[in-house]
Every structure is written in C-alpha cells, then in structure tokens.
C-alpha positions, 0 to 999 in steps of 0.5 A: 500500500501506498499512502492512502492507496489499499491494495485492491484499488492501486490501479491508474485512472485517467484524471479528466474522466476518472474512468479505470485504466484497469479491468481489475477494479472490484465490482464497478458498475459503471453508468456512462453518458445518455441514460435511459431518460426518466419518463416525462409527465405533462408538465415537462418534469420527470415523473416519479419512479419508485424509490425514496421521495416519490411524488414529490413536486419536482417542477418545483425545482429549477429546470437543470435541477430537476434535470439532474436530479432526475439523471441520478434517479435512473443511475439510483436504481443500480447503486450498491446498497453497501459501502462504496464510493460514488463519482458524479460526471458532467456531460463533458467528461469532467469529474464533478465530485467523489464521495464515498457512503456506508450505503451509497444507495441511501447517500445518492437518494439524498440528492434527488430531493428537488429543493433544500439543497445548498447552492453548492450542491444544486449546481453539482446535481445540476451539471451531473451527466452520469456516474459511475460506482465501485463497491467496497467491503468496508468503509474503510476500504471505501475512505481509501479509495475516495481519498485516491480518487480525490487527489488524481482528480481534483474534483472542483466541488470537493475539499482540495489541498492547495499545497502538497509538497512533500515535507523534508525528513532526517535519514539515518541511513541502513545500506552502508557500514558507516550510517549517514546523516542526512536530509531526505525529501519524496519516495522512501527508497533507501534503507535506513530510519526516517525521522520527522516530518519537519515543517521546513527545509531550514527546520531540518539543515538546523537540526543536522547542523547540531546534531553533527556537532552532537553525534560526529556521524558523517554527511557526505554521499557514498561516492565522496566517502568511499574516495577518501584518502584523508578526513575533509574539512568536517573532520578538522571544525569537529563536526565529523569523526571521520570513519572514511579514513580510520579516525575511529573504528568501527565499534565506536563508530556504531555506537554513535550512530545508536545514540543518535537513533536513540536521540532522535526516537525519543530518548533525548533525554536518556542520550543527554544523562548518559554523555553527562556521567560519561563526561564526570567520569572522564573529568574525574579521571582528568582526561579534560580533552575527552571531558571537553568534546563530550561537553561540547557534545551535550551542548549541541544537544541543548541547542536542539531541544532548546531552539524548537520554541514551544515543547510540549512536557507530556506529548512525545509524538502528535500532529496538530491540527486546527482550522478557523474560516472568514469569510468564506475561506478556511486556513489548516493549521498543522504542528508537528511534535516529535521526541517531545519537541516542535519540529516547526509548523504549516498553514494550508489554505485548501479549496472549499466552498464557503458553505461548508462548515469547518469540520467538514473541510477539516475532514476532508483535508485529514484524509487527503493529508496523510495520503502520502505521510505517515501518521504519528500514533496521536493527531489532535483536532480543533473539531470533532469531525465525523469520520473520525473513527473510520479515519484512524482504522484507516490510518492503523491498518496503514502505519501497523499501529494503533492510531488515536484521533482525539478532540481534547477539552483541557490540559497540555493538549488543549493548549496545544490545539488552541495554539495551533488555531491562533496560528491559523487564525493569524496565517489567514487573517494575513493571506486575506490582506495579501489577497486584497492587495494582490487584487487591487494590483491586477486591477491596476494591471488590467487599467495599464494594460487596457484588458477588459477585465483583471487577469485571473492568470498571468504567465511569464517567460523569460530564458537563461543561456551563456552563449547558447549553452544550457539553454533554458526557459522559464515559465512561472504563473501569478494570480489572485493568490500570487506567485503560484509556483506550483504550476512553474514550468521549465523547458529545455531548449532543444531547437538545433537548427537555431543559432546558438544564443537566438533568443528569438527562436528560443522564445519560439520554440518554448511559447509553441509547446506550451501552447501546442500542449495546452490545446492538445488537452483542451481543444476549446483554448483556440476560442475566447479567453472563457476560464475554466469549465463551468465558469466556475472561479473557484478553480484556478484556469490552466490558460492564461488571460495575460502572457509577459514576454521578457524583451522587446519588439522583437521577442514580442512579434516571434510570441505574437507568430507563435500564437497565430501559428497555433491558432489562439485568440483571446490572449493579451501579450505584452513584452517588457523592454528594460529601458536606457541603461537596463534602469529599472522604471524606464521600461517600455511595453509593446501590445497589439494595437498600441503604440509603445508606451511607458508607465509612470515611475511610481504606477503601483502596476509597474512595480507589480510588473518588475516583481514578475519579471525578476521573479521570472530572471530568478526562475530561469536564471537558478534552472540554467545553474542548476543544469550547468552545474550538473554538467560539470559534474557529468562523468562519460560513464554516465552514458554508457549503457548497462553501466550503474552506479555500483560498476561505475564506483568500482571502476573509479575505485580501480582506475581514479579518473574517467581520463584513466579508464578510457586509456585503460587497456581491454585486459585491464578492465577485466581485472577489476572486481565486478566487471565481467567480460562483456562489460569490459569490452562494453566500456573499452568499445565505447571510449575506443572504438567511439573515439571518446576522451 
C-alpha cells in the first residue's frame, strides 16, 4: 500500500474522466453518458419512479435541477446498497465530485430531493451527466479509495489541498557500514530510519547542523566517502569523526550512530544523562580533552531541544491540527511534535466552498493529508469531525499501529490545539490582506494594460543561456493568490537548427509547446479567453488571460507568430523592454494595437510588473545553474549503457579518473572486481572504438 492507496484499488485512472485504466477494479458498475431518460409527465418534469421521495413536486425545482436530479434517479436504481464510493460526471467528461457512503444507495437518494439543497450542491446535481460506482467491503476500504480518487482528480466541488509538497525528513541511513546523516525529501527508497516530518527545509539543515556537532556521524554521499584518502574539512571544525579514513573504528563508530537513533526516537533525554556521567567520569579521571568534546557534545544537544520554541512536557509524538474560516475561506493549521519537541509548523489554505462548515473541510483535508505521510500514533483536532473513527482504522491498518484521533477539552493538549488555531487564525487573517492587495494590483494591471477585465492568470517567460549553452526557459504563473509556483514550468531548449544564443527562436520554440500542449488537452483554448469549465472561479484556469514576454519588439512579434501559428485568440501579450541603461522604471511595453508606451515611475502596476519579471530572471536564471552545474559534474560513464552506479564506483575505485579508464587497456578492465567480460569490452568499445576522451 501506498499512502492512502489499499491494495485492491492501486490501479491508474485517467484524471479528466476518472474512468479505470484497469479491468481489475472490484465490482464497478459503471453508468456512462445518455441514460435511459426518466419518463416525462405533462408538465415537462420527470415523473416519479419508485424509490425514496416519490411524488414529490419536482417542477418545483429549477429546470437543470430537476434535470439532474432526475439523471441520478435512473443511475439510483443500480447503486450498491453497501459501502462504496460514488463519482458524479458532467456531460463533458469532467469529474464533478467523489464521495464515498456506508450505503451509497441511501447517500445518492439524498440528492434527488428537488429543493433544500445548498447552492453548492444544486449546481453539482445540476451539471451531473452520469456516474459511475465501485463497491467496497468496508468503509474503510471505501475512505481509501475516495481519498485516491480525490487527489488524481481534483474534483472542483470537493475539499482540495492547495499545497502538497512533500515535507523534508532526517535519514539515518541502513545500506552502508558507516550510517549517514542526512536530509531526505519524496519516495522512501533507501534503507535506513526516517525521522520527522519537519515543517521546513531550514527546520531540518538546523537540526543536522547540531546534531553533527552532537553525534560526529558523517554527511557526505557514498561516492565522496568511499574516495577518501584523508578526513575533509568536517573532520578538522569537529563536526565529523571521520570513519572514511580510520579516525575511529568501527565499534565506536556504531555506537554513535545508536545514540543518535536513540536521540532522535525519543530518548533525548536518556542520550543527554548518559554523555553527562560519561563526561564526570572522564573529568574525574582528568582526561579534560575527552571531558571537553563530550561537553561540547551535550551542548549541541541543548541547542536542539532548546531552539524548537514551544515543547510540549507530556506529548512525545502528535500532529496538530486546527482550522478557523472568514469569510468564506478556511486556513489548516498543522504542528508537528516529535521526541517531545516542535519540529516547526504549516498553514494550508485548501479549496472549499464557503458553505461548508469547518469540520467538514477539516475532514476532508485529514484524509487527503496523510495520503502520502505517515501518521504519528496521536493527531489532535480543533473539531470533532465525523469520520473520525473510520479515519484512524484507516490510518492503523496503514502505519501497523494503533492510531488515536482525539478532540481534547483541557490540559497540555488543549493548549496545544488552541495554539495551533491562533496560528491559523493569524496565517489567514494575513493571506486575506495579501489577497486584497494582490487584487487591487491586477486591477491596476488590467487599467495599464487596457484588458477588459483583471487577469485571473498571468504567465511569464523569460530564458537563461551563456552563449547558447544550457539553454533554458522559464515559465512561472501569478494570480489572485500570487506567485503560484506550483504550476512553474521549465523547458529545455532543444531547437538545433537555431543559432546558438537566438533568443528569438528560443522564445519560439518554448511559447509553441506550451501552447501546442495546452490545446492538445483542451481543444476549446483556440476560442475566447472563457476560464475554466463551468465558469466556475473557484478553480484556478490552466490558460492564461495575460502572457509577459521578457524583451522587446522583437521577442514580442516571434510570441505574437507563435500564437497565430497555433491558432489562439483571446490572449493579451505584452513584452517588457528594460529601458536606457537596463534602469529599472524606464521600461517600455509593446501590445497589439498600441503604440509603445511607458508607465509612470511610481504606477503601483509597474512595480507589480518588475516583481514578475525578476521573479521570472530568478526562475530561469537558478534552472540554467542548476543544469550547468550538473554538467560539470557529468562523468562519460554516465552514458554508457548497462553501466550503474555500483560498476561505475568500482571502476573509479580501480582506475581514479574517467581520463584513466578510457586509456585503460581491454585486459585491464577485466581485472577489476565486478566487471565481467562483456562489460569490459562494453566500456573499452565505447571510449575506443567511439573515439571518446
């Protein structure tokens, strides 16, 4: 299992129908588009079938409600009566909404009710064109799986997680003789202990910092330690004990590494007392030099328990969590305690309609949370949510422990939660005045910029080239929220038939996929600029309303070509010219129809339009580094096939450099161990015969 994922339902789904990739979904019934109409009485309504709420008034209700309500009275009749999760279509393909019920019979009756729904939900009956089933054996099975289903579709009138990057682990690594300390983020591939999560990336470089300090472990990859000849400069600022050349031996060495396990699983403490008697011992035997590093040692110590800010005295493992709404939008507040100590804290702000209650997002967001993280033995709420009971045998069946799930009324906990909900009440009361802000700037973009409306999505382009080496271009996105840095894009240059450095054609090639793709998956983007499906505001659109292109006229004419090519209309394009002597203030715009213009040095929208413009050199410039970076350090072996990791170390370890092996004779490559025959002469072929080096 996977996250959330239980093993009967870890199937791929295509995310725009949420139609099963697989035929090895347990008991789907599935219920496509034009079904059997209900039977029309006189007055246009659908007359009643058996079933729940027959006889009601259904012409009272508008007439897509009606008309939807009346859809999901054919698909009622064939529902599973037991646990299961349900999805609701829209007549396009789209996925509505996903749910999941004890009884999905009994749930999908309640919305053939022709009246008392919330607005939010009449608008999903209402665009409701079909749907489709799958049955469960049990709830629990069922909140897996709608959970799944949740975060592959994004359905827009579900609770959605706005921020799922993945939080930053310690990991004490188990594959290697001298265990390494070191940051871990994404799949848990590796063997070893995992430790955290931590809320931030400075979080955990703090914690290592002083636990290399406390427990001298080493930090360096396997490649660098194996090639050790001499401790490296961590050695000489003691903040390694070297076990790569012999400092210290291996018996000792282990020892560290079970004091920092010990540490770090919760007994600090213990660890703390013991290096206490072990430095009294030695200062009574006057062995000051030992007394000395072990008291450098429990200072280290100090600095990690003392630098968490609050830490709780009788909660040594919890997530907390705690939600607050204004006006229609909601903040998650999350904590983490581990070892008895706070490990840093982070704000969401998922997706909800307003009509929603706290403790219905709350809900929600809890499932989709711990979809991809492993859940602490105690998670504490601000609300009493309603799956809770089914959420913590979910969550125990996945992490092989028991989960508690509790809503605490006094003590510690209780002032642990109340924290956490001042954060999130502090956190949204802040994005609320950065949105207001944000807003007032797009409309100031939108007058400067003569567009019929403030613009709900902005992209910025801009590339990043020396001479035209590692070329790259860059893509990020801003909108009400601001800079959306999840939907950045990178685009590696590949146009060889452009001169090298043709910033023109560059510009062409990254504007031409990014829009090449973008039709390719919603055809309709050729026609005027109208959001997203439905209109529906709340989703943030895939296509913009304004493009920023970083240069002048003549960038501005290849982005104007590209779009034509393509056959796109409705979009506003705008290039940014740096004015005399690149000074910031005195740029100069170029739209279609208009002739060249400033705005002024202390217009609000210019300033917005720097931002996004740096914001863009930022992006593209740190993408170029990062690929140049790791050409510098590319080694010819890495392109050659069937050559891995282990074999390329072995034939450093054997030959020093690259430059040495591809003058290594034939003979030569089959004395190193490892290496059989036909690898030898893979490796001599590709430096010889190829001409490499």
């Amino acid at each position: 299992m996977v996250g959330l994922r239980h093993p009967r339902f870890d199937r791929a789904f295509s995310p725009r129908t949420g139609s099963p990739k697989s035929t090895l979904m347990p008991r789907v019934q599935k219920h496509r588009l034009n079904p059997t109409p209900a039977p029309e009485d006189r007055h246009g309504a659908a007359a009643p079938l058996d079933g729940p709420d027959d006889g009601l008034d259904l012409a009272a209700a508008p007439a897509s409600v009606r008309h939807g309500a009346a859809t999901i009275r054919c698909f009622w009749e064939h529902a599973p009566a037991g646990p299961g999760v349900y999805r609701m279509i829209a007549a396009d393909g789209e996925v509505l909404y996903v749910g999941k019920a004890k009884s999905v019979r009994k749930r999908i009756a309640s919305y053939m009710r022709p009246s008392g729904h919330t607005t939010r939900i009449a608008r999903m009956i209402a665009l409701t064109a079909s749907m489709v089933f799958v049955s469960t054996g049990t709830e629990t099975e069922a909140l897996l799986l709608e959970t799944n289903f949740i975060k592959q579709m994004k359905p827009r009138f579900n609770v959605l997680m706005r921020d799922d990057k993945s939080f930053p682990y310690i990991l004490l690594t188990g594959d290697h003789a001298a265990p390494q300390l070191a940051k871990h983020r994404g799949a848990r591939n590796r063997k070893g202990d995992y430790f955290g999560p931590f809320a931030s990336v400075w979080a955990v470089n703090r914690t290592l910092n002083a636990l290399q300090r406390a427990f001298l472990l080493r930090s360096c990859e396997d490649s660098f330690y194996d090639n050790r000849t001499r401790p490296c400069l961590l050695y000489q600022i003691k903040r390694c004990s070297a076990p790569c050349t012999g400092e210290i031996g291996e018996a000792e060495y282990a020892g560290l590494v079970r004091e920092t396990r010990a540490f770090l699983s919760g007994k600090s403490r213990t660890v703390r007392d013991r290096l206490a008697d072990e430095m009294a011992v030695a200062s009574a035997a006057m062995e000051f030099e030992r007394a000395g590093r072990l008291r450098d040692r429990i200072a280290a110590l100090s600095a990690i328990q003392g630098a968490q800010g609050v830490n709780p005295k009788t909660v040594e493992e919890a997530d907390v969590f705690a939600i607050v709404e204004q006006v229609g939008q909601f903040c998650v507040e999350v904590f983490f305690f581990r070892t008895f100590q706070n490990w840093g804290n982070r704000a969401y702000f998922p997706r909800a309609d307003k009509s929603l209650a706290p403790a219905e997002v709350l809900d929600s967001f809890l499932a989709q949370f711990y979809a991809d993280k492993p859940p602490p033995r105690l998670i504490l709420l601000s609300h009493e949510i309603e799956n809770r009971g089914v959420l913590a045998e979910a969550l125990g069946e996945r992490s092989g422990h028991k989960i508690e799930i509790a809503v605490p009324r006094k003590g510690e906990k209780r002032d642990l939660v109340e924290q956490a909900r001042q954060n999130a009440g502090g956190a949204l009361g802040r994005k609320l005045a950065e949105t207001a802000s944000q807003t007032k700037l797009l409309e100031a973009l939108a007058a400067a910029f003569r567009l019929a409306r403030p613009p709900r999505r902005i992209e910025v382009y801009d590339n990043s080239h020396i001479m035209g080496t590692n070329a790259v271009g860059a893509m990020i996105v801003a909108g009400a929220d601001g800079f959306m840095k999840t939907y950045y894009r990178t685009f590696n240059i590949h146009n060889r038939d452009s001169a090298p450095g043709d910033d023109y054609a560059m510009m062409r090639e990254v504007l031409r996929r990014r829009f090449a793709r973008l039709m390719k998956e919603d055809p309709a983007v050729a026609a005027e600029n109208t959001g997203t499906a439905g209109g529906d505001k709340a989703v943030f659109p895939d296509r913009p309303d304004l493009i920023l292109i970083d240069g002048g006229q003549g960038q501005f004419d290849a982005a104007q070509g590209v779009l034509t090519e393509l056959g796109v209309t409705g979009l506003a394009v705008a290039a940014i010219a740096k004015g005399p002597d690149r000074n910031a203030g005195r740029e100069s715009f170029f739209m279609a129809g208009l002739e060249p213009f400033k705005l002024s040095p202390r217009d609000p929208a210019l300033y917005f339009v720097q931002r996004l413009r740096d914001e863009a050199h930022r992006f593209a410039i740190g993408t170029h580094r990062a690929r140049r970076k790791k050409e510098f350090t590319k080694s010819p072996l890495d392109d050659i096939p069937g050559i891995g990791p282990a074999r390329k170390r072995a034939l450093l370890h054997a030959f020093g450099t690259a430059k040495a092996i591809s003058h290594a004779a034939l003979s030569d490559f089959a004395k190193v161990p490892g290496i059989n025959a036909a690898t030898a002469r893979l490796v001599y072929d590709f430096f010889h015969e190829r001409g490499r080096l």
